[in-house]
C-alpha positions as CSV (number, residue, x, y, z in Angstrom):
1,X,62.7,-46.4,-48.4
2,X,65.7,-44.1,-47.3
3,X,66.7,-45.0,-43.3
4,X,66.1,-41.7,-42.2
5,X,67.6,-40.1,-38.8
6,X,65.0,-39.0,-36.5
7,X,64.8,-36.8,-33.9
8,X,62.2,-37.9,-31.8
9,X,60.1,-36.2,-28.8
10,X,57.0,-38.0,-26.6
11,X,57.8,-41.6,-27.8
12,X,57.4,-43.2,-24.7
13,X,53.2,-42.9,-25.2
14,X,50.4,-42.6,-26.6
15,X,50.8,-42.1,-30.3
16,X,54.3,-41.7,-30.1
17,X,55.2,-45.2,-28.6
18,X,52.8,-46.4,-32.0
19,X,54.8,-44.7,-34.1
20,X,58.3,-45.3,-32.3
21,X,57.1,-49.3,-32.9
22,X,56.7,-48.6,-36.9
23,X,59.6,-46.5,-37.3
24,X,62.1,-49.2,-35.8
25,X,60.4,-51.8,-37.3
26,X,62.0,-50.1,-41.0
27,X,65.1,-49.8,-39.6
28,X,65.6,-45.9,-39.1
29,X,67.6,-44.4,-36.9
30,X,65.7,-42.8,-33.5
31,X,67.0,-40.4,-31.3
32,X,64.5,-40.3,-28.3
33,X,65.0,-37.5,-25.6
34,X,63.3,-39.7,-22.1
35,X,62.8,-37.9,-18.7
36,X,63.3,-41.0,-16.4
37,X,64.4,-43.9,-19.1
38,X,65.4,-45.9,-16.2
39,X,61.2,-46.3,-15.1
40,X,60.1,-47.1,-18.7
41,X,60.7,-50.6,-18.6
42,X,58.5,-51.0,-22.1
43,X,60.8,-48.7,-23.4
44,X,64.0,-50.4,-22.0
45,X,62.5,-53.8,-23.8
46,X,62.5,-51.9,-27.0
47,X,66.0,-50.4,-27.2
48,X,67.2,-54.3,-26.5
49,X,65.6,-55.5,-29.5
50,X,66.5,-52.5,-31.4
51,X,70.0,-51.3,-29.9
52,X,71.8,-50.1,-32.9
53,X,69.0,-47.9,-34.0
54,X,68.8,-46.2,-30.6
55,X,70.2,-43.5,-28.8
56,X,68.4,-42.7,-25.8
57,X,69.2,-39.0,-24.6
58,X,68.0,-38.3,-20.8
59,X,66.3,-35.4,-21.3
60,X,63.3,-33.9,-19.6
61,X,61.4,-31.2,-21.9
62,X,60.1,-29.7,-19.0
63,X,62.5,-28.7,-16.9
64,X,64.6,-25.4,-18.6
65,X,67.9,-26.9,-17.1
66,X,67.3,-30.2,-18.9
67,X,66.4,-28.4,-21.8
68,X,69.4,-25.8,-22.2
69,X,72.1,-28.2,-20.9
70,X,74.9,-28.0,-22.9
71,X,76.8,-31.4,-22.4
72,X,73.7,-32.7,-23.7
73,X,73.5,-30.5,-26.7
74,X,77.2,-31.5,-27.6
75,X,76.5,-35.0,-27.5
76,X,73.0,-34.4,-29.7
77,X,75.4,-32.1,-32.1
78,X,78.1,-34.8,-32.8
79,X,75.7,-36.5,-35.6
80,X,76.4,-35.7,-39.0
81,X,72.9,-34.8,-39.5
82,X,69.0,-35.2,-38.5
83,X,66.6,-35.3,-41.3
84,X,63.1,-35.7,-39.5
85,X,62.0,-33.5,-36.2
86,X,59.1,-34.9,-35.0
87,X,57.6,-32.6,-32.4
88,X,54.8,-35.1,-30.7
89,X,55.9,-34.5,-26.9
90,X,52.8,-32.7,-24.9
91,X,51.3,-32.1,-21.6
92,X,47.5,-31.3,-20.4
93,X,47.1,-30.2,-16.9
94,X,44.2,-28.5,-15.1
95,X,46.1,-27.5,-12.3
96,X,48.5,-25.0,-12.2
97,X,52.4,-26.0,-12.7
98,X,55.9,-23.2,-12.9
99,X,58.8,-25.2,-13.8
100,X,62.0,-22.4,-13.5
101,X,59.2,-20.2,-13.4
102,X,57.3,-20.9,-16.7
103,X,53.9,-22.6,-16.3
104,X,54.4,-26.1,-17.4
105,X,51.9,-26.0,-20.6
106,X,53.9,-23.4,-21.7
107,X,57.0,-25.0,-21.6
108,X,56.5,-28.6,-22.8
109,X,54.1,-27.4,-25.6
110,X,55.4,-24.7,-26.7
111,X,58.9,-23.3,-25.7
112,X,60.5,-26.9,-25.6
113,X,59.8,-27.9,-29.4
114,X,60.3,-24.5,-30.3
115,X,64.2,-24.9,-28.9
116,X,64.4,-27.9,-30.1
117,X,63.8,-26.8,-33.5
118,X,65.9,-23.7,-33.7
119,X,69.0,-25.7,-32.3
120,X,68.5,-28.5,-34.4
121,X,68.5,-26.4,-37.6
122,X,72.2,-26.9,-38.7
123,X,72.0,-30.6,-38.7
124,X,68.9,-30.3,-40.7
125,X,70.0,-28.6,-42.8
126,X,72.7,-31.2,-43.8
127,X,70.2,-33.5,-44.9
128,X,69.1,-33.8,-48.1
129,X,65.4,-33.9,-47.5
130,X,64.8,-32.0,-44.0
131,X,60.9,-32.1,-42.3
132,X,60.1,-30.7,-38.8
133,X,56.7,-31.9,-37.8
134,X,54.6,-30.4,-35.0
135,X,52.0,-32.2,-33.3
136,X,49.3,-29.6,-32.5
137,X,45.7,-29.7,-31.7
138,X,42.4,-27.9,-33.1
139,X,41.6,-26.8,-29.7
140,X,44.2,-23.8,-30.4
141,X,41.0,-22.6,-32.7
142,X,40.4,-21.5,-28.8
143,X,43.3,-19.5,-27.5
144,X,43.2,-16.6,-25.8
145,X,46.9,-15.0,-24.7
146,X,47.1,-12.5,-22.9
147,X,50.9,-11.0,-23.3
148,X,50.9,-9.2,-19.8
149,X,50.1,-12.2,-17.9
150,X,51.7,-14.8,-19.8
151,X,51.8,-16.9,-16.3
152,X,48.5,-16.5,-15.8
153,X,48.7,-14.7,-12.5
154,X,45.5,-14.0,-12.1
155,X,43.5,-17.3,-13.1
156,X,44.3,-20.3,-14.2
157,X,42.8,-22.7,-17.0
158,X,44.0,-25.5,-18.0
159,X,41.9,-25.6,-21.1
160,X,43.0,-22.5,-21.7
161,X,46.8,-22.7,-20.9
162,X,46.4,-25.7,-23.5
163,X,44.8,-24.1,-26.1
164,X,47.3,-21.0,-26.2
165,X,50.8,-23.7,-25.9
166,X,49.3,-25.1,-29.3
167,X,48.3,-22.0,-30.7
168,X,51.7,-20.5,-29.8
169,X,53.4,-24.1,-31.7
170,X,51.4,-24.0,-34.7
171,X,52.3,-20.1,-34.8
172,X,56.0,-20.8,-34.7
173,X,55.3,-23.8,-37.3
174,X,54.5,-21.3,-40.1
175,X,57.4,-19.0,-38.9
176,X,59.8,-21.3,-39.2
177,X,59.0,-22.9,-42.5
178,X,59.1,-18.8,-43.8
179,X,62.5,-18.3,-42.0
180,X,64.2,-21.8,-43.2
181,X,62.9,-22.6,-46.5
182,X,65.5,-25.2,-46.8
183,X,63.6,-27.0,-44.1
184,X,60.4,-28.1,-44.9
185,X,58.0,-27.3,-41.7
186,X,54.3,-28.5,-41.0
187,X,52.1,-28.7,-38.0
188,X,49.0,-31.0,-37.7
189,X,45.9,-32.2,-35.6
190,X,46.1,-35.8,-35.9
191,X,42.9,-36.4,-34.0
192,X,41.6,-37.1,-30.3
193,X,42.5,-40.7,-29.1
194,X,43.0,-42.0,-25.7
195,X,46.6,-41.2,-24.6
196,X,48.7,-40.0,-21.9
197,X,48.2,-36.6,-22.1
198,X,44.7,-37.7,-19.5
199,X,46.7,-38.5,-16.9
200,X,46.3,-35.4,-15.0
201,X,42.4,-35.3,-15.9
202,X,40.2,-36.2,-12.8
203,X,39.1,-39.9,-12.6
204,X,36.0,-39.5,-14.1
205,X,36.6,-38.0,-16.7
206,X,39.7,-39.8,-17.5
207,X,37.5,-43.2,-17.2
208,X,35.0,-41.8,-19.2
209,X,37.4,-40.9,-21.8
210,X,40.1,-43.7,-21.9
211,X,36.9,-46.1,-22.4
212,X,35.2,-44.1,-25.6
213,X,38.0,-42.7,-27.1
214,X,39.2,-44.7,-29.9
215,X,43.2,-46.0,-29.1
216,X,46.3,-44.2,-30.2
217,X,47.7,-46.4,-32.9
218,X,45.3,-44.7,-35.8
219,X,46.7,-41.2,-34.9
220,X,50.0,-42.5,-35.6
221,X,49.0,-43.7,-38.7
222,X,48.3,-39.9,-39.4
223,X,51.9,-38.9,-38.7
224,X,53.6,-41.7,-40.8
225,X,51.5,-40.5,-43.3
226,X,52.4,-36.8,-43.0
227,X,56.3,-37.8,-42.6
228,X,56.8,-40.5,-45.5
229,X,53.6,-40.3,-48.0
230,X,55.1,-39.0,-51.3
231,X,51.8,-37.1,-51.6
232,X,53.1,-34.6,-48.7
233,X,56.3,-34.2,-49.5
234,X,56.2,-30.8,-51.1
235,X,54.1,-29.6,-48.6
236,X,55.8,-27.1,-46.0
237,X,54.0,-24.1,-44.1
238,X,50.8,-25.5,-43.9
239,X,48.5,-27.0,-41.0
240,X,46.8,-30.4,-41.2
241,X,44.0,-31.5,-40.1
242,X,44.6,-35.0,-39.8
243,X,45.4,-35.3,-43.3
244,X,43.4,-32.5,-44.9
245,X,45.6,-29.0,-45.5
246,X,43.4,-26.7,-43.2
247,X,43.8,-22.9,-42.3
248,X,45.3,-22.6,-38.6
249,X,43.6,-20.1,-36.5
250,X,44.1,-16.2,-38.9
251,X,46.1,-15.1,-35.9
252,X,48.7,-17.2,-35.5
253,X,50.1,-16.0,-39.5
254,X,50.0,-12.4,-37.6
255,X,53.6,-10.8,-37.6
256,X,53.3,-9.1,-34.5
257,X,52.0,-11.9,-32.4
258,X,54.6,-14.3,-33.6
259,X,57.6,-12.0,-32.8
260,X,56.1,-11.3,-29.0
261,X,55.6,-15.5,-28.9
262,X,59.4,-15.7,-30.5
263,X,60.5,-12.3,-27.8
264,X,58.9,-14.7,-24.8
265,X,60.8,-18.0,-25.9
266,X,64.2,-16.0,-26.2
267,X,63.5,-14.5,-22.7
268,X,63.0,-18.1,-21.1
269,X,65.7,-20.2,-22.9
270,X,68.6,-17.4,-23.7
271,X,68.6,-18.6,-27.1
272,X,69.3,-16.3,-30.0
273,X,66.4,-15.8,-32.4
């Protein structure tokens, strides 16, 4: 197998830190954007074993500033190229959160990868073999958005403010594998496990969940499969269902909804779409 270099978001966790172990393991090269490295020591025992296949980038996918910084985008930009994105970082919450003024759902689920993406796209394009993988979830069968109150003002859900950050992904998921077709571009649902993304879940529930749930290491399975199997690897534009090629919610292929969802990620981040 090719060592690949990979771009890599929400390894610290969950799925993620299954598929971080795997990766390493064959020797490719990780780049992992960490909000506070210095208080993972699991992750800190890693990058001893594996230093040269490493960089660690402190960055914080929910805070705008960390996001847009530009000394850390000149570092990121000084490789000679990336050939997997793998969207996986993600956030539930069921209480209310503005970071720079964005509620937090939206901008870790949605806005971050999205940036990510569209400034990562000239040093994907250098490889030979370029993927972008988003981690989505079906539950954005159950979005809602409502454009004039993208904050959600008026009430808050955090079921809902879920279910619309992955709608909004997989949307921009299909629009970018339309707008680079040198880039190959997928989204999937790799399943419900127990993860990280409970922590914010009352106790109960959380309990309840974390003890019924089956672990995260077979939904990483799912994304190894989606980013090495030869079977996938013509596959671009499409949603996956685990590893079944599903049909994302009809709205998210709508024109109109994915330029207002592209017109509300230019107006947070600045950047040029």
């Amino acid at each position: 197998m090719d060592k690949k270099i990979i771009f890599f978001t929400g390894s610290s966790s969950g799925i993620g830190w299954e598929l971080l172990k795997k990766l390493l393991q064959e020797k490719h090269f990780l780049i992992l954007p960490i909000r506070n490295y210095q208080q993972k020591e699991h992750l800190k025992e890693l990058v001893k074993i594996y230093k040269d296949n490493i960089d660690v980038i402190e960055m914080d996918l929910g805070n705008l500033n960390s996001l847009t910084n530009q000394n850390i985008w000149h570092r990121i930009k000084q490789y000679p190229r990336i050939d997997i994105l793998i969207n996986n970082a993600g956030i539930y919450t069921h209480t209310k959160h503005l970071q720079n003024g964005i509620e937090l759902q939206w901008l870790v689920n949605y806005i971050a990868p999205a940036y990510l993406s569209l400034q990562l796209v000239d040093l994907l394009s250098k490889s030979n073999s370029p993927l972008v993988l988003f981690v989505s979830s079906r539950m954005h069968y159950m979005a809602k958005i409502n454009f004039e109150d993208l904050q959600y003002s008026k009430h808050y859900s955090g079921q809902l403010a879920y279910a619309n950050s992955k709608f909004a992904i997989t949307s921009f998921s299909l629009y970018f594998a339309e707008r680079f077709k040198n880039i190959r571009s997928n989204s999937c649902h790799p399943g419900v496990y127990s993860t990280g993304i409970t922590r914010d879940l009352p106790f109960l529930i959380k309990f309840l969940w974390n003890t019924f749930i089956p672990g995260p290491k077979e939904g990483s399975e799912v994304l190894y499969q989606l980013l090495f199997n030869p079977e996938f690897n013509q596959q671009t534009g499409k949603y996956f269902d685990k590893l079944k090629i599903s049909q994302a919610h009809k709205d998210c292929y709508n024109k109109e909804i994915q330029q207002k969802l592209l017109d509300f990620l230019e107006q947070a981040t600045g950047i040029f779409i």
